[in-house]
Backbone bond lengths (Angstrom), bond angles and torsions (degrees), N, CA, C in turn:
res aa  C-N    CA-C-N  psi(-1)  N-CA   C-N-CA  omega(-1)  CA-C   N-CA-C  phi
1 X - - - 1.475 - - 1.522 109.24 -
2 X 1.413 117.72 131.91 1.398 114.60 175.47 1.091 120.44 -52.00
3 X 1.296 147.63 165.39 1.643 162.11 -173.04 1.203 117.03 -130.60
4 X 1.461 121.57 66.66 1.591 108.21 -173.47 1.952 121.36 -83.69
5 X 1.126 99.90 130.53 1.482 95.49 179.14 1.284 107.23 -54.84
6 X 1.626 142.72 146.64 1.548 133.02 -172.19 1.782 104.76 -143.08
7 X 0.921 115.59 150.95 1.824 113.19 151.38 0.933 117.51 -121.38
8 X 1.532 133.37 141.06 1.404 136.44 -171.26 1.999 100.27 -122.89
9 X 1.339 81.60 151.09 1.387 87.05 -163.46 1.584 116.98 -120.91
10 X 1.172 116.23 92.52 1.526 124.22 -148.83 1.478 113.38 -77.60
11 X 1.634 125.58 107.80 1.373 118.47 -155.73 1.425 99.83 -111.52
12 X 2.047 114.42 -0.89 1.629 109.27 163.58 1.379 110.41 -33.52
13 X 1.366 104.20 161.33 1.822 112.72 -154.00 1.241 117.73 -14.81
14 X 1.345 113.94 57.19 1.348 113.28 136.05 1.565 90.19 87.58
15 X 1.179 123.31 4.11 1.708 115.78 -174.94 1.752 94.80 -58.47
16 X 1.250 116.36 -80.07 1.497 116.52 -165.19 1.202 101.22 104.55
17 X 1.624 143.83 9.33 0.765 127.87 -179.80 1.990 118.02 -100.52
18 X 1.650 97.11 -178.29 1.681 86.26 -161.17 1.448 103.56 -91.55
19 X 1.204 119.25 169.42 1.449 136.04 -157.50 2.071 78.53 -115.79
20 X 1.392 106.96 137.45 1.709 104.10 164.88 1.492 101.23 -63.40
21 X 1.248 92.60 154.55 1.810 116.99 -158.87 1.806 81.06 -93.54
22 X 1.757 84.66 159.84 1.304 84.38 173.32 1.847 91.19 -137.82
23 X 0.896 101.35 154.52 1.564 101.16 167.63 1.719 128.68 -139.39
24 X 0.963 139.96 -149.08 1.884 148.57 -154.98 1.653 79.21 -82.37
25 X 1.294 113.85 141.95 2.156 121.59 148.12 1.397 85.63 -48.74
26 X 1.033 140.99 -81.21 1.581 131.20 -128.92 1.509 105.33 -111.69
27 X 1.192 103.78 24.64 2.040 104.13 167.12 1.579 92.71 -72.49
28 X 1.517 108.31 145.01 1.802 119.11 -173.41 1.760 88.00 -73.33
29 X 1.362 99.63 172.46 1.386 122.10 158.46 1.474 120.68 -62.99
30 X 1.209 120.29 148.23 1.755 123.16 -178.54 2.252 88.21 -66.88
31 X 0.973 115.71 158.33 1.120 130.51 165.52 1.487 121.26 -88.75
32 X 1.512 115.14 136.06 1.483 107.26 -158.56 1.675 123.46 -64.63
33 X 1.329 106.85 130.35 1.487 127.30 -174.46 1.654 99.94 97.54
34 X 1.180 133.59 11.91 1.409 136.82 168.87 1.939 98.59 -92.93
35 X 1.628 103.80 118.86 1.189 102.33 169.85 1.165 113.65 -106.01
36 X 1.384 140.05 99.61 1.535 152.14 -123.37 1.829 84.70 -96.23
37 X 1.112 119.33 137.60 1.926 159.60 -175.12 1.485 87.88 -70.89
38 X 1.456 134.08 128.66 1.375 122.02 167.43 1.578 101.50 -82.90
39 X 1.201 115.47 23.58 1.606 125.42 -175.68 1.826 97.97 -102.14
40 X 1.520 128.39 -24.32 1.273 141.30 154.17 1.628 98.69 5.43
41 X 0.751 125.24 134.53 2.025 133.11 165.16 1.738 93.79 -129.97
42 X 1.276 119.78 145.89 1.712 115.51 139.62 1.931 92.12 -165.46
43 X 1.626 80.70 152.60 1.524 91.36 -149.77 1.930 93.63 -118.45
44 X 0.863 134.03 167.35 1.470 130.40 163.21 1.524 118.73 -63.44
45 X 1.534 114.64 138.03 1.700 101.55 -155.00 1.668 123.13 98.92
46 X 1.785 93.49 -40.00 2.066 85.11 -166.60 1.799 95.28 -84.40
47 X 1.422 90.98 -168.56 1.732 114.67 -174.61 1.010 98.49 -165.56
48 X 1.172 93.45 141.57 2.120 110.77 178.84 1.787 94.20 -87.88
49 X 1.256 100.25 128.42 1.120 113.24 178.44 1.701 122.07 -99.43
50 X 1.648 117.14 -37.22 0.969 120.68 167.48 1.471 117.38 -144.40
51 X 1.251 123.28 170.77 1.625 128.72 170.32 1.151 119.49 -160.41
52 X 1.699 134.29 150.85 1.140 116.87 171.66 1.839 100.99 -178.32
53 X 0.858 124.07 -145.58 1.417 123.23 -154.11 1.666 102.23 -175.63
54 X 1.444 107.34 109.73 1.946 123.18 -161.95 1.656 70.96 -122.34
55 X 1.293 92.87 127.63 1.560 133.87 156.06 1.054 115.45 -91.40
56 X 1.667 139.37 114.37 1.611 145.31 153.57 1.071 102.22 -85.76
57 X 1.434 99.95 150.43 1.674 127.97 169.06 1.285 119.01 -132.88
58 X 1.081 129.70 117.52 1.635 129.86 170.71 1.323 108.81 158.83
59 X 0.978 116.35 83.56 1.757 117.76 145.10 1.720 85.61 85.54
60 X 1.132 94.79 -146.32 1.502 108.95 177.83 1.269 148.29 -72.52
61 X 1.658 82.77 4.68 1.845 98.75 -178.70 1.642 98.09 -105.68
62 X 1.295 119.38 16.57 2.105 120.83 162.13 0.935 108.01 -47.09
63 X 1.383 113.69 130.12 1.258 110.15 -172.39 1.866 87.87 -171.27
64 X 1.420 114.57 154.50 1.458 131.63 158.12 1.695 120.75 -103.14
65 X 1.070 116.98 131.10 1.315 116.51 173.76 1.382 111.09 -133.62
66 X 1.566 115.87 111.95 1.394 129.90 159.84 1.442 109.65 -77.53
67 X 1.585 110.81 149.19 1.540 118.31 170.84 1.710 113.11 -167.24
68 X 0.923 77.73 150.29 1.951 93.76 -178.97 1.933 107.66 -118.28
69 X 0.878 58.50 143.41 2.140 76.02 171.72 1.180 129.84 -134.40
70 X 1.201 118.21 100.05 1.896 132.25 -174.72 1.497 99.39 -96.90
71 X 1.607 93.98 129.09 1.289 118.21 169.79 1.477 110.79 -86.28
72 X 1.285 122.21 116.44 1.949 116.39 -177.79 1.108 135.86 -76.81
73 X 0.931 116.40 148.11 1.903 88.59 -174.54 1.207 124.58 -59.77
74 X 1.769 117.32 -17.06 1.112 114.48 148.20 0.967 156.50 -0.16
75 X 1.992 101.02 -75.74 1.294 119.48 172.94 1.612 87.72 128.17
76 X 1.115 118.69 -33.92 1.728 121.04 171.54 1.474 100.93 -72.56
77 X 1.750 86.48 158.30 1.583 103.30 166.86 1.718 116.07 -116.25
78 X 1.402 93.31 160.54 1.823 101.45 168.37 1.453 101.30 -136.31
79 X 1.436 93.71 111.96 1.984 107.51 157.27 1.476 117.79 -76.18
80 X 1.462 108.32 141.84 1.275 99.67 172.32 1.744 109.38 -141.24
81 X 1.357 117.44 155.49 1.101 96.69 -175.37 1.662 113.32 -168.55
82 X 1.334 117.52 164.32 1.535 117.33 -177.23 1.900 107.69 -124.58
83 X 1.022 97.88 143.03 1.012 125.48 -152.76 1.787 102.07 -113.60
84 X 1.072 118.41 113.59 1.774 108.10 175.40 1.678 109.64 -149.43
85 X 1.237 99.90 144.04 1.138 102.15 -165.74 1.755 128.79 -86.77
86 X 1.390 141.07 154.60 1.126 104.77 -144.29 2.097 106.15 -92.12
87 X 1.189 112.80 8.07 1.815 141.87 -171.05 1.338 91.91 -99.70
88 X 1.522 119.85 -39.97 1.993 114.70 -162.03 1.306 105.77 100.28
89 X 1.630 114.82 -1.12 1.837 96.58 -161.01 1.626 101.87 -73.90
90 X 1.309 126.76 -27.42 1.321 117.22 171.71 1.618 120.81 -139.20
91 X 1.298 121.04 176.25 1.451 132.18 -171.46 1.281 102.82 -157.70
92 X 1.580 118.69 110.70 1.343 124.23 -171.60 1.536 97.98 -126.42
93 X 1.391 126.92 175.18 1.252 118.50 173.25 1.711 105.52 -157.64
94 X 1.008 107.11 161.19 1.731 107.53 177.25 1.194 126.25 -144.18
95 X 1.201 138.56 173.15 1.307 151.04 156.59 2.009 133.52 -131.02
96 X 1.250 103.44 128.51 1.335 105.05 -167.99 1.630 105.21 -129.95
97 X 1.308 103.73 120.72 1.759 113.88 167.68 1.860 118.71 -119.16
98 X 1.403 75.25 134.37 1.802 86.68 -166.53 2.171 93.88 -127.57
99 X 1.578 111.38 152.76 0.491 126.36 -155.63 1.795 106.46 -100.74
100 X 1.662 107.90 162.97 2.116 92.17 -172.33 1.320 110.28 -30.98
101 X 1.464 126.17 -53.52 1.772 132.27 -177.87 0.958 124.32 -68.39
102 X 1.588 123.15 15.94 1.770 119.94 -175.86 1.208 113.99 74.93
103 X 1.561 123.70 -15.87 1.735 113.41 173.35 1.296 134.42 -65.17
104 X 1.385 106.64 110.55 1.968 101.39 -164.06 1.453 101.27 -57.07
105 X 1.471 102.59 164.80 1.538 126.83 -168.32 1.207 108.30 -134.79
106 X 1.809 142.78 -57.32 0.823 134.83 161.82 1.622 102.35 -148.60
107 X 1.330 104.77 175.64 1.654 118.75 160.34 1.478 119.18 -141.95
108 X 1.490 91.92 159.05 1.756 87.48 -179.22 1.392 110.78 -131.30
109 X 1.144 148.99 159.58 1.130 143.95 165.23 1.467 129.14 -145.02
110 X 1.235 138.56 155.22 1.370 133.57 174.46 1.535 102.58 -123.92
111 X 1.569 106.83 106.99 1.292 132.69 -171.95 1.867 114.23 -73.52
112 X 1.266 122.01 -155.24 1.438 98.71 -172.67 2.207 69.76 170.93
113 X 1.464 114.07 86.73 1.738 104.95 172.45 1.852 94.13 -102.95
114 X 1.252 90.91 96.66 1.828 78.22 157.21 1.708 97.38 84.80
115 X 1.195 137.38 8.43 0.930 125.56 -161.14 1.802 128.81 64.07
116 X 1.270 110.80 29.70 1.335 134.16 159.66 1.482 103.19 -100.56
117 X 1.176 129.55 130.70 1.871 139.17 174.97 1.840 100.30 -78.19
118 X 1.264 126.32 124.62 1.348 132.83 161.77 1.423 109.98 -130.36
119 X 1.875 107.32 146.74 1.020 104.88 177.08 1.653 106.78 -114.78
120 X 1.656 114.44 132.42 1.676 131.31 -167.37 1.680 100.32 -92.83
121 X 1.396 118.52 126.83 1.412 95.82 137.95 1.890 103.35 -167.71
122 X 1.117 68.45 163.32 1.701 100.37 -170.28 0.944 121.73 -105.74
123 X 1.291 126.52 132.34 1.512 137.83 178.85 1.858 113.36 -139.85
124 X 1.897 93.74 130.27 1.714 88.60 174.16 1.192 105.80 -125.23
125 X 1.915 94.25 134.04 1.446 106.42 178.38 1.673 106.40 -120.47
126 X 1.494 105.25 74.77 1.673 119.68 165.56 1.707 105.41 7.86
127 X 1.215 114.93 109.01 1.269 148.90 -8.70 1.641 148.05 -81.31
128 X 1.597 84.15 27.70 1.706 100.24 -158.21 1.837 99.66 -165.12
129 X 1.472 89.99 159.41 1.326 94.57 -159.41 1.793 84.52 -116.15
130 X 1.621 122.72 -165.09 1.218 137.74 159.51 1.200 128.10 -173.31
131 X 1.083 127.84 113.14 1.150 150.60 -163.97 1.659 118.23 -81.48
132 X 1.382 124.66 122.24 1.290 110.33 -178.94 1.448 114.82 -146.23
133 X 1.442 128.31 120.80 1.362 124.48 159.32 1.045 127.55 -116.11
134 X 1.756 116.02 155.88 1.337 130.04 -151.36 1.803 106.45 -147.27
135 X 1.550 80.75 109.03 1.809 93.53 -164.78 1.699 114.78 -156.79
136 X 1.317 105.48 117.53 1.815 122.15 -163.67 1.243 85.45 78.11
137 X 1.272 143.51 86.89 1.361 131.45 119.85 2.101 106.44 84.29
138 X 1.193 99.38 -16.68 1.744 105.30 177.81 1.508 99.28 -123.88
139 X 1.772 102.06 170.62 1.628 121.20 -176.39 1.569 109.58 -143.65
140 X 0.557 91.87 156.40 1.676 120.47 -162.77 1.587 109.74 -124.83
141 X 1.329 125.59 128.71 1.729 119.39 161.29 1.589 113.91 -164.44
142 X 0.832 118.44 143.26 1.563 152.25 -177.26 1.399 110.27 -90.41
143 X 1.687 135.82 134.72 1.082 112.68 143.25 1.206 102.64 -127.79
144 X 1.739 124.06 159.15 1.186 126.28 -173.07 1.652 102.54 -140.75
145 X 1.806 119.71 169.54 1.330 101.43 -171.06 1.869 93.92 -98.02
146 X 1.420 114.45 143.69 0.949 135.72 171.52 1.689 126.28 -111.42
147 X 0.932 146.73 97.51 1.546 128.79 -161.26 1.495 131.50 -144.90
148 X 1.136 145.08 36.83 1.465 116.00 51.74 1.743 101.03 -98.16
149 X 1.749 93.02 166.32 1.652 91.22 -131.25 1.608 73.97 -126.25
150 X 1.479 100.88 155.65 1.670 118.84 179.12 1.474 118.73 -115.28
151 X 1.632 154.29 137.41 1.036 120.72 -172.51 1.486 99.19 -112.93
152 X 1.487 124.42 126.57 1.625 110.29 151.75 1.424 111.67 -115.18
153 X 1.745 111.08 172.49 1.214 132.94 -173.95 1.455 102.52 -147.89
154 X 1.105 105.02 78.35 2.030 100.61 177.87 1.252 98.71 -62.41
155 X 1.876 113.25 145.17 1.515 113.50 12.55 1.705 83.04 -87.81
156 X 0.789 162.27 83.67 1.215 127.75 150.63 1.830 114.53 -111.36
157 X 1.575 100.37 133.16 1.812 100.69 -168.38 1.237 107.83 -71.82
158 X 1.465 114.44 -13.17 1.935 108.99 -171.66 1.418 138.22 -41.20
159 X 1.378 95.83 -39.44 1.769 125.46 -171.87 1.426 110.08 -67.78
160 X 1.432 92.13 -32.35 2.102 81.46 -165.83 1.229 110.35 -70.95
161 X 1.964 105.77 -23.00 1.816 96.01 -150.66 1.534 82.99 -91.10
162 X 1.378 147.88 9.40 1.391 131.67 163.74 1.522 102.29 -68.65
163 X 1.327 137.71 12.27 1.048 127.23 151.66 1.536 135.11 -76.96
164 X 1.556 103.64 -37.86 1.342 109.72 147.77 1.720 126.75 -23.29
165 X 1.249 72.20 -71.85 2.382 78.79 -173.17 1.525 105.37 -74.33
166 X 1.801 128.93 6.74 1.323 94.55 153.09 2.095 105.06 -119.74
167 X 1.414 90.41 27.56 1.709 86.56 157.12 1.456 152.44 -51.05
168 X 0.902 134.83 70.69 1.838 131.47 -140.16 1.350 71.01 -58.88
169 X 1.930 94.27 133.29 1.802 99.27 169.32 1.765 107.08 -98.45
170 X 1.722 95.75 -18.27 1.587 95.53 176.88 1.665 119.39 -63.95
171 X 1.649 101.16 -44.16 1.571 95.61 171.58 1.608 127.47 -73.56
172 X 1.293 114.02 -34.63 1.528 122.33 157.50 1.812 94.93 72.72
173 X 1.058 120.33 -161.39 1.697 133.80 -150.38 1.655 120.51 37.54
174 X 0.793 133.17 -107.97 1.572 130.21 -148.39 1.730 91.33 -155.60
175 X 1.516 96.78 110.42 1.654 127.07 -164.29 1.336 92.30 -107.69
176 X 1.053 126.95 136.37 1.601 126.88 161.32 1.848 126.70 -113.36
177 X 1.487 113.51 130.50 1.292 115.90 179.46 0.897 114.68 -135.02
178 X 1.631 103.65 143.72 1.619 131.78 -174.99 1.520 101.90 -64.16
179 X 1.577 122.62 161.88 1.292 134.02 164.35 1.574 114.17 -154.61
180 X 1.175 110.90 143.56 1.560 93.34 148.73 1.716 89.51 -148.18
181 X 1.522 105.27 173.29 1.612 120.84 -151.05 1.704 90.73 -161.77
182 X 1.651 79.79 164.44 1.427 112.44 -178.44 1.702 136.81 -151.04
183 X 0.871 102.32 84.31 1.711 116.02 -169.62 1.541 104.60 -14.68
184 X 1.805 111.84 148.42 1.006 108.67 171.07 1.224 116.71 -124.54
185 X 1.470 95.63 4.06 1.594 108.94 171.21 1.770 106.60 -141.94
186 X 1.154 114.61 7.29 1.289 113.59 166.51 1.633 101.86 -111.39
187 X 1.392 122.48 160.98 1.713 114.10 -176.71 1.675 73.29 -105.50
188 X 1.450 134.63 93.57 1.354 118.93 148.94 2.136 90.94 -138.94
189 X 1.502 82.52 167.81 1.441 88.19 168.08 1.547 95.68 -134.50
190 X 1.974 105.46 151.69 1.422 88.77 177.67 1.672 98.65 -147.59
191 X 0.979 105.21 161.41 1.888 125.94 -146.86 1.365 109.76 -143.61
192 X 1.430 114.05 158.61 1.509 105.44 -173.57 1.437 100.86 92.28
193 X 0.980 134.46 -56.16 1.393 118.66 -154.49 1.297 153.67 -97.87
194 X 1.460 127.13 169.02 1.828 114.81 -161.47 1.053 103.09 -175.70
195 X 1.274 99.81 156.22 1.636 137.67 -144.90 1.526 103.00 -118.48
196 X 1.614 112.50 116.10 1.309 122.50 178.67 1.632 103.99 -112.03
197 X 1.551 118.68 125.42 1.240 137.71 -111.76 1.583 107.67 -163.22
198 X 1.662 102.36 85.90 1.992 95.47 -176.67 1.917 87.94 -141.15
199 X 1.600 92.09 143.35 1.279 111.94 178.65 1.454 117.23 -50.15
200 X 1.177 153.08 149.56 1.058 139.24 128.90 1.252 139.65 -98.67
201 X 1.029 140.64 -23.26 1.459 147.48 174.27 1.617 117.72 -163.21
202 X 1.537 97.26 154.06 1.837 87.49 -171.84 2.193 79.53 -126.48
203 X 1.185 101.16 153.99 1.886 103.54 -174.59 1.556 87.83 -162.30
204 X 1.293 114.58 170.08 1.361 151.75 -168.61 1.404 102.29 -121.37
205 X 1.398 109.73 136.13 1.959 98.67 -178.09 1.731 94.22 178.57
206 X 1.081 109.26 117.37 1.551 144.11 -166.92 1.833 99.04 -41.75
207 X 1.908 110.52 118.06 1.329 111.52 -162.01 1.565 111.91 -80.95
208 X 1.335 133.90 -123.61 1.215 121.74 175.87 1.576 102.13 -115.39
209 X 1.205 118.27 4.12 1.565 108.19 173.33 1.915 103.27 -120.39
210 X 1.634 109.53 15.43 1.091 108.43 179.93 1.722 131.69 114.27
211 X 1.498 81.84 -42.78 1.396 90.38 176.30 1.465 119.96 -62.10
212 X 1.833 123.39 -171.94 1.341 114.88 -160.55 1.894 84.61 -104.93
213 X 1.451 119.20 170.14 1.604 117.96 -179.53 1.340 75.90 -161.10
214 X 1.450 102.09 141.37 1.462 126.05 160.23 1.342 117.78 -70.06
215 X 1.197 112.64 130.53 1.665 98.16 -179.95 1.434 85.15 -141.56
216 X 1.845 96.98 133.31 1.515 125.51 154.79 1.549 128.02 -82.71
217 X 1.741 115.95 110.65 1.217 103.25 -166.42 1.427 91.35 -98.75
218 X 1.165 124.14 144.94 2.077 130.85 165.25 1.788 103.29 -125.47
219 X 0.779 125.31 152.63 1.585 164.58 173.14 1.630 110.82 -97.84
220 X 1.491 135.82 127.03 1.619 156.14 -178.59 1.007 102.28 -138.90
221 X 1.439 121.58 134.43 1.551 110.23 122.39 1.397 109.73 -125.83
222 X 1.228 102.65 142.12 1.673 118.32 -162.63 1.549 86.03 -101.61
223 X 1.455 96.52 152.00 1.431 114.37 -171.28 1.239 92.39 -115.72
224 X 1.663 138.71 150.12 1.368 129.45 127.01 1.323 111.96 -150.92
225 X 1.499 132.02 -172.15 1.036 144.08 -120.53 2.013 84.09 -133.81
226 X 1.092 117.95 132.04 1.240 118.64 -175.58 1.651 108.75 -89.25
227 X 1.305 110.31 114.46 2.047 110.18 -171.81 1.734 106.31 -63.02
228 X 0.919 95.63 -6.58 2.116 92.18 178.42 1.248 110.29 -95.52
229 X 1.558 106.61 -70.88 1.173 119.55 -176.97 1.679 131.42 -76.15
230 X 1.837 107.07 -20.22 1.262 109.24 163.31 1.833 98.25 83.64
231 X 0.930 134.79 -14.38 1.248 122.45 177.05 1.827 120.39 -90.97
232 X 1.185 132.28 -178.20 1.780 123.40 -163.00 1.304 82.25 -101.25
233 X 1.727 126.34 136.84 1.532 131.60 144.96 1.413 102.06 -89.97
234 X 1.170 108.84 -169.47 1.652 123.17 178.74 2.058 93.49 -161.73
235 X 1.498 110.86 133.96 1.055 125.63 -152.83 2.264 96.34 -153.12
236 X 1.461 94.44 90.93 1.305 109.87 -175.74 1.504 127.27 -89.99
237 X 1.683 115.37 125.50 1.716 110.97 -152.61 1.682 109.00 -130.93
238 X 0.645 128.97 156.86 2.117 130.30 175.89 1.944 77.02 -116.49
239 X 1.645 110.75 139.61 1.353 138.74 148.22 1.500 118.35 -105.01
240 X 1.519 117.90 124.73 1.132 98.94 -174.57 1.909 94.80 -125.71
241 X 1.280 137.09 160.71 1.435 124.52 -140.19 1.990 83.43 179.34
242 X 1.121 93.91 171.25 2.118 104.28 -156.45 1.890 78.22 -127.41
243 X 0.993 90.95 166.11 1.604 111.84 -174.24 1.820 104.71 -66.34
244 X 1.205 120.31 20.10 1.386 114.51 -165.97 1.685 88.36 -144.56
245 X 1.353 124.04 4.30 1.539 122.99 -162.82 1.312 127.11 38.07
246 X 1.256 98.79 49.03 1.447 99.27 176.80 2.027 108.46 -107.81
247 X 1.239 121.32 148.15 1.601 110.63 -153.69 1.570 112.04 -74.10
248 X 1.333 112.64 123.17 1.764 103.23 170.49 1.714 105.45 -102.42
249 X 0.935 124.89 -4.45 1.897 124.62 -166.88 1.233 113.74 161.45
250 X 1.103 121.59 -162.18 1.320 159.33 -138.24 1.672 148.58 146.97
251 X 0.880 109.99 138.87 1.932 114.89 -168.87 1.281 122.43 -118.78
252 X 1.063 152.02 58.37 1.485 153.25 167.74 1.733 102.59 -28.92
253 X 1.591 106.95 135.68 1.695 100.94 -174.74 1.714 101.95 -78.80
254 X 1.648 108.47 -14.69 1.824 100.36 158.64 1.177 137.10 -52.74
255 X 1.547 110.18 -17.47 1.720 128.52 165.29 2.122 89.12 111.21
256 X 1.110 134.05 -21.16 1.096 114.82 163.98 1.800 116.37 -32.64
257 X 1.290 106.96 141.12 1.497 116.32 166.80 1.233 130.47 -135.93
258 X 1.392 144.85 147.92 1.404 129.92 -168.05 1.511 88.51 -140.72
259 X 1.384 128.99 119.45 1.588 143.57 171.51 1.121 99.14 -119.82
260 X 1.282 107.94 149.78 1.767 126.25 179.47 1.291 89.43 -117.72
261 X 1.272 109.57 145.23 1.407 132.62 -139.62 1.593 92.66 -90.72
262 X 1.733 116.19 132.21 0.645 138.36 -147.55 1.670 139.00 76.69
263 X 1.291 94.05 1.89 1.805 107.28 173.60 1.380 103.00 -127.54
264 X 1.445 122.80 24.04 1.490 128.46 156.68 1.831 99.67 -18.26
265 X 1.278 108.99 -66.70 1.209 93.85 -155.18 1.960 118.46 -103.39
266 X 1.324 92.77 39.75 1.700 97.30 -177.49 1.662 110.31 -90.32
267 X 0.995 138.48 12.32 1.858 147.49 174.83 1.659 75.49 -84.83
268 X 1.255 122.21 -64.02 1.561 114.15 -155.78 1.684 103.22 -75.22
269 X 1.276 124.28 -60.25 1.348 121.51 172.19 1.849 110.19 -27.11
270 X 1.735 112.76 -44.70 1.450 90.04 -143.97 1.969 62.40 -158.91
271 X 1.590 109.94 87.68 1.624 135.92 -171.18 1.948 82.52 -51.89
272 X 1.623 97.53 163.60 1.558 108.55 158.90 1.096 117.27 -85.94
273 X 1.370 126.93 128.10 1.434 109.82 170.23 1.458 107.87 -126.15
274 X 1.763 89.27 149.64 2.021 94.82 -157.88 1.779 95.63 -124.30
275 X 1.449 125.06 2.58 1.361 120.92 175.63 1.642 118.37 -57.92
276 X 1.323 127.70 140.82 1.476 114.23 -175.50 1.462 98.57 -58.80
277 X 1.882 101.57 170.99 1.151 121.68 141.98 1.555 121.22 -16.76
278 X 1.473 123.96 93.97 1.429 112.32 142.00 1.633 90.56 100.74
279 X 1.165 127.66 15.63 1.642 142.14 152.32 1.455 79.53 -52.30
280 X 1.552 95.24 154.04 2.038 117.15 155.09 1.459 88.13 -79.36
């Protein structure tokens, strides 16, 4: 019988608070400095494939993010991950399952508005996604069309770089993907939006025990639709990812940065670059 790791979410009087997670007898241990998501799943068949811990810097979006990645027996994956802020003011956490081809399926999250506990989740059913939260005792949901569909949950950096692994590297230039998302510390949901997406350089550059790692740098700018004001921003990023797409950082052209620990210094190894397509 399968063994799924689960969290239950105890809404007796109204606490909202979490029940300890339980997960598989024989799911491995989180790896040290991995603070394992009570959102964790592992099923009989899977394997943790990766883990690690992306450091942000910038102003008020500091923040640490631990995460693990189980490969299913499937052939799909589920990310999971915690989210903390770099002040303490919040601790959010999530979960994301994507299918053998990288096509998201759903997400889940445990939100944190103001210090009220909500629980997020998302589900896409081609051609549209839907969004739903459930917080004080009521729920709320959105659906919007998504096709092929991306999942985010700010803050969390996980989501974008699954754009990477569905990049056609044979066709190459500027790929575009759908998204829609859902704050996990903002109460907004947001729709409409997508991520324009071209490789830029592939380099060699010394890993954290020395050795050489391929690293793929790509260039976005994600478009979306502002939930207050209703008008389109544009919000410009460098992805940087190891020959296996698994996440080493990120560059916001605001100077925000997110490195996974031990590539502290890859912005300088291998600069961001935010010029369009086909600039000298």
């Amino acid at each position: 019988m399968t063994r799924l790791g689960f969290v239950v979410v105890a809404m007796l009087a109204g606490t909202g608070q979490l029940l300890p997670p339980a997960w598989a007898a024989d799911a491995p241990p989180p790896a040290a400095g991995i603070e394992r998501s009570r959102l964790f799943a592992f099923a009989d068949g899977d394997r943790l494939e990766d883990a690690g811990v992306i450091a942000v810097k910038g102003g008020r979006f500091a923040r640490t993010e631990a995460f693990e990645v189980v490969r299913r027996a499937d052939g799909g994956r589920t990310l999971t991950s915690t989210t903390t802020a770099a002040d303490g003011s919040y601790r959010v956490e999530g979960r994301w399952t994507f299918s053998a081809d990288e096509s998201a399926q759903a997400a889940h999250g445990l939100a944190s508005y103001g210090g009220t506990p909500a629980q997020v989740d998302i589900t896409v059913v081609p051609p549209a996604a839907t969004i739903a939260v459930a917080m004080n005792g009521a729920e709320r949901q959105v659906t919007a069309p998504c096709d092929p569909c991306l999942i985010d949950m700010s803050p969390s950096a996980l989501p974008m770089f699954t754009m990477t692994r569905r990049y056609d590297q044979a066709r190459g230039g500027v790929q575009t993907f759908d998204w829609i998302g859902r704050g996990l510390i903002q109460d907004i949901a947001l729709t409409e939006g997508h991520a324009d997406l071209r490789k830029v350089r592939t380099a060699q550059v010394p890993g954290p025990d020395g050795a050489p790692v391929t690293v793929n740098q790509y260039h976005f700018v994600e478009t979306l639709k502002d939930p207050i004001a209703g008008h389109a921003m544009q919000l410009a990023f460098n992805l940087y990812v190891d020959g296996a797409d698994r996440p080493l950082g990120f560059a916001m052209q605001k100077g925000t940065t997110g490195m996974r620990t031990g590539y502290d210094d890859l912005t300088v190894r291998m600069p961001p670059v935010f010029e369009p397509e086909g600039a000298p």
